[in-house]
C-alpha positions, -999 to 999 in steps of 0.1 A, spaced: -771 -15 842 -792 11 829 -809 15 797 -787 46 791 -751 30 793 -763 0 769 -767 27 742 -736 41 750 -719 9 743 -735 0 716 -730 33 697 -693 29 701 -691 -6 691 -710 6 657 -681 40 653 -654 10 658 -669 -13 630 -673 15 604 -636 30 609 -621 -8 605 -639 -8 570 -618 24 560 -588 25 542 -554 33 563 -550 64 543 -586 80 550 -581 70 583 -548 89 583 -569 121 566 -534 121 536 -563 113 506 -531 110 485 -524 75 466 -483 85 471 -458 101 500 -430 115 483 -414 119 522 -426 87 536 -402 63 545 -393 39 518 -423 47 497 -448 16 500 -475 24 484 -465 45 457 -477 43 422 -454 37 390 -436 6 368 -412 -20 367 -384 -31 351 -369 -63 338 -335 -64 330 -308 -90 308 -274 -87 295 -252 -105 274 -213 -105 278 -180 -113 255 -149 -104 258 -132 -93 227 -89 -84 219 -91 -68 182 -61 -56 161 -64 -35 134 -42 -24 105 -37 2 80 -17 -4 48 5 20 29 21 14 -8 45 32 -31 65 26 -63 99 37 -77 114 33 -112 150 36 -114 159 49 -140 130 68 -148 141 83 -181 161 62 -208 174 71 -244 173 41 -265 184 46 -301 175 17 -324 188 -14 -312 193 -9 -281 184 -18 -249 177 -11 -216 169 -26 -180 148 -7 -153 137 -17 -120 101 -10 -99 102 -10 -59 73 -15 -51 75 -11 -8 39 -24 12 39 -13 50 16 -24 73 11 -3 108 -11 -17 137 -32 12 143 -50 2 173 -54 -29 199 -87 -30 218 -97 -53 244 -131 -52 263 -161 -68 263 -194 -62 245 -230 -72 245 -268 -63 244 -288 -52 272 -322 -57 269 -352 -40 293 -393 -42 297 -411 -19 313 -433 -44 334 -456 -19 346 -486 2 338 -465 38 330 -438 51 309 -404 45 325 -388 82 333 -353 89 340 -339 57 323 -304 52 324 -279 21 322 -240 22 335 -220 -5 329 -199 -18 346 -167 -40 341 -159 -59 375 -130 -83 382 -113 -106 409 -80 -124 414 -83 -159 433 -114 -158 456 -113 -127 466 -144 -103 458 -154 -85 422 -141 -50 424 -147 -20 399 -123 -18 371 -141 4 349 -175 18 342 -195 40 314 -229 52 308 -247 30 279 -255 52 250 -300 50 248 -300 62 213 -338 76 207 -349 47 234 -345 69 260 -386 62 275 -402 23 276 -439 24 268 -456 0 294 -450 -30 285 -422 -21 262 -386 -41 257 -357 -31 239 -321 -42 238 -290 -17 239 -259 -24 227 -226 -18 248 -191 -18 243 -163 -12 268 -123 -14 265 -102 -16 297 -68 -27 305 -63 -59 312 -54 -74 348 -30 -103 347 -47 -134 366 -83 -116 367 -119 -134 362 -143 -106 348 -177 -101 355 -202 -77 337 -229 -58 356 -255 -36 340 -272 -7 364 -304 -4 349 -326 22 369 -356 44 366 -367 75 387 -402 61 387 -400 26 397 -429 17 421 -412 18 455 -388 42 449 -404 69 430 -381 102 429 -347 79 435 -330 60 408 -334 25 409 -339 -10 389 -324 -40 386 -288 -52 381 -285 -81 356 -248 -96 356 -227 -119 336 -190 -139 336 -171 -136 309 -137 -141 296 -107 -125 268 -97 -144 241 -64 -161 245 -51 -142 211 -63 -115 193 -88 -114 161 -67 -94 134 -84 -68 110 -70 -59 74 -36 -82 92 -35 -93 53 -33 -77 17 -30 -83 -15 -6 -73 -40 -5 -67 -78 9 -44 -105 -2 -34 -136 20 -25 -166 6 4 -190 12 0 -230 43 -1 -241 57 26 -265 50 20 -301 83 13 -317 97 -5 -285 95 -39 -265 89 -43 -232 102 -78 -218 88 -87 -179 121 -104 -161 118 -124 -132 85 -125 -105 56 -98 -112 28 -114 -88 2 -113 -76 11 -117 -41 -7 -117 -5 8 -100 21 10 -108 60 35 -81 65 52 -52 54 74 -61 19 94 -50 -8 92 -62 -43 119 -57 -67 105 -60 -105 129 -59 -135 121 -49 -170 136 -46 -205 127 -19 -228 144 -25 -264 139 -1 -294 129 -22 -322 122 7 -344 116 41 -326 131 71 -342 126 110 -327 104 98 -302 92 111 -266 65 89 -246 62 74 -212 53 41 -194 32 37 -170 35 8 -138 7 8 -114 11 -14 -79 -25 -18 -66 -28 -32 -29 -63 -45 -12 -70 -46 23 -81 -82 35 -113 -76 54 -117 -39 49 -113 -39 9 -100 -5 12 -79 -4 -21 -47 17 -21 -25 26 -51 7 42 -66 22 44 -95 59 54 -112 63 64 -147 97 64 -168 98 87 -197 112 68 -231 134 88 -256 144 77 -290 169 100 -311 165 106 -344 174 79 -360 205 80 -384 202 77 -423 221 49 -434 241 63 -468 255 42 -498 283 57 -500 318 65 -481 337 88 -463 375 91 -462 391 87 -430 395 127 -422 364 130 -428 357 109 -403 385 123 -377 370 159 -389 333 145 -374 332 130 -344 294 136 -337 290 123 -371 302 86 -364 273 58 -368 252 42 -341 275 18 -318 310 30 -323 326 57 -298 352 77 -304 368 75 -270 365 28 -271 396 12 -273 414 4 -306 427 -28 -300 465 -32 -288 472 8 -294 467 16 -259 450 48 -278 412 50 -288 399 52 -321 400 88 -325 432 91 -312 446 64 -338 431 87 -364 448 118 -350 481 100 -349 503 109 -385 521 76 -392 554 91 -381 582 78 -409 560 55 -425 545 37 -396 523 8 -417 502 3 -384 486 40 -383 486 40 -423 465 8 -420 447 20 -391 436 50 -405 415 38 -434 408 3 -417 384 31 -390 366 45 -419 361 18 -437 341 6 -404 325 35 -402 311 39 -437 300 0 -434 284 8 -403 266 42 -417 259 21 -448 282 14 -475 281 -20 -491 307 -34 -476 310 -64 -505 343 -48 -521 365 -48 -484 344 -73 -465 374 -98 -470 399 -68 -465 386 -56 -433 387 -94 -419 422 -98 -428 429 -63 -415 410 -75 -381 433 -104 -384 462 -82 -382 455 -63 -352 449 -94 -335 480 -112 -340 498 -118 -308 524 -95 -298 508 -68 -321 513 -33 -306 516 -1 -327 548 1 -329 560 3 -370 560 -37 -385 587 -47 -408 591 -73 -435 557 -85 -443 544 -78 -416 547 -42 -429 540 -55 -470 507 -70 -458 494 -36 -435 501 -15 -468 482 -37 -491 453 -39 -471 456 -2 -464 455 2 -501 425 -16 -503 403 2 -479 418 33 -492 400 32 -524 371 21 -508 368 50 -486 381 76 -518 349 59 -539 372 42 -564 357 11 -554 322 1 -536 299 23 -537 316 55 -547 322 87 -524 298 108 -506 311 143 -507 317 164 -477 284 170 -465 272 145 -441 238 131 -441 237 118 -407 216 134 -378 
């Protein structure tokens, strides 16, 4: 072989060593570290991800509470003396306002690799399968980044997710979290990343929110001048549903004259895990008339039939006089046709009562007007005319309680001007 051919060979087996020392892409002629159009995109530069999750499954209840109060009667007129019973409702309603069940957890990423992640985005995605049949989608939704929306290299950070779905009878649920990038090495300019997953299950029964309350009431000073007695239960109480509560209370007029002034009751209700406090309140106005001015001294009895309005504190005109079948002012309007001894006693046994009751010592008739009470009471007594002594007695004591009420005896008479109010 000539001398010429041996070079030949051995400058080709020289071109063969130095293009086996290249690298594939010089060798190529790209001169580009990435190919956005090759297929599958080995080679590329970019980063990696890492990818966890945690999953429970939650059934929640929540409640709102509502409370009002009622006073019944809320306005009472109490002269001195006297008394009168009102009632507070207080009603407490609870509503469920919503029923969630899902599942929630944290899902936490590093960025593995040398570069900011781009692109980042997570979708999760509730899964579930009856018997052994394969996970299917029941639901999915896009996990909120907050300001995390780029991982430094090297950088972690967990997100929080929640996600309510309807239940399916007989499921097993999975959780799967689709973690990708647009910059993962590999797969530059596609989204892509890892896929952590995790069972979990739904509570058996529900955790309840605000499912309890308390209860109490507060009652505001009572009016000066008058009592106010608490009758029966007024709390506290806790609530586990919607109630009524019925509280009673006396209000008595010790000594309250001309008076106007109101009383406040105030039902306060507290949520049981939220502490949201609600409240309501009823007011009842309390009246007092002018009290009357009690008078040493007497009336006769058409004075009294003349004055109606006039007539002391506790006695009616229109209430029942005994047996009569008539009332008291009718008595006095009756004339004691021929003599009748029950209207002639009658007559001035009513005023006598009523200038006792309006203030009169009543030492000169006190024995008088108990016989005379005596009298109406006896059995068989109606108003028809007596006889015999029947009739002697009802004109004595009539004569009695006349002069008492002329102011011949007692304290003497008042005049014809009334003092009362």
């Amino acid at each position: 072989m000539s001398s010429t051919i041996w070079r030949r060979i051995i400058a080709i087996g020289i071109v063969a060593l130095l293009l086996a020392a290249l690298p594939a892409a010089a060798v190529q002629g790209q001169g580009r570290p990435d190919n956005p159009g090759g297929g599958g995109g080995e080679g590329q530069a970019g980063t990696t991800l890492e990818a966890t999750k945690t999953a429970t499954g939650f059934w929640e209840i929540t409640y709102d509470w509502t409370v009002e109060k009622t006073a019944n009667p809320d306005t009472v007129l109490l002269s001195t003396g006297s008394s009168q019973d009102v009632t507070f409702t207080i009603t407490a309603t609870r509503t469920k306002v919503s029923e969630r069940i899902g599942v929630r957890g944290e899902i936490c990423v590093t960025n593995g690799g040398a570069e900011a992640t781009e692109g980042l985005k997570i979708v999760d995605v509730v899964q579930y399968k009856i018997g052994s049949g394969q996970f299917q989608t029941l639901t999915t939704e896009n996990v909120d980044l907050g300001t995390m929306t780029v991982l430094d290299a090297g950088e972690s950070h967990c997100y929080p997710y929640e996600i309510t779905f309807t239940p399916v009878t007989g499921a097993v649920y999975r959780n799967e979290a689709q973690v990708t990038i647009t910059n993962h090495s590999g797969h530059l300019g596609t989204d892509f990343g890892p896929a952590p997953k995790a069972g979990f299950s739904l509570p058996a029964s529900p955790t309840e929110f605000d499912e309890t309350a308390s209860l109490s009431d507060t009652l505001g000073s009572c009016p000066a001048g008058f009592t106010c007695t608490k009758v029966g239960d007024w709390g506290p109480w806790t609530l586990a549903d919607s109630a009524t509560m019925t509280l009673k209370l006396t209000i008595t007029n010790s000594s309250a004259c001309n008076t106007d002034s109101s009383l406040e009751n105030t039902a306060t209700l507290t949520e049981g895990d939220s502490g949201q406090v609600r409240t309501s309140s009823a007011t009842v106005t309390v009246r007092a008339p002018a009290c009357q001015v009690l008078e040493q001294c007497t009336y006769t009895q058409g004075y009294w039939k003349n004055h109606g309005g006039a007539w002391p504190a506790g006695y009616s005109t229109t209430a029942a006089f005994y047996t009569s079948g008539k009332s008291w002012m009718e008595v006095l309007l009756t004339p004691p046709a021929k003599g009748n001894a029950y209207y002639i006693l009658a007559h001035q046994y009513i005023a006598a009562k009523l200038n006792v009751a309006n203030g009169a010592d009543p030492t000169a008739v006190a024995q008088a007007l108990n016989e005379a009470h005596n009298w109406f009471t006896a059995p068989g007594r109606t108003d028809a005319a007596p006889t015999g002594s029947d009739r002697t007695t009802a004109l004595y004591l009539a004569g009695i309680l006349a002069a008492f009420n002329e102011g011949a005896t007692g304290p003497g008479h008042c005049g014809d001007t009334p003092t009362t109010n």
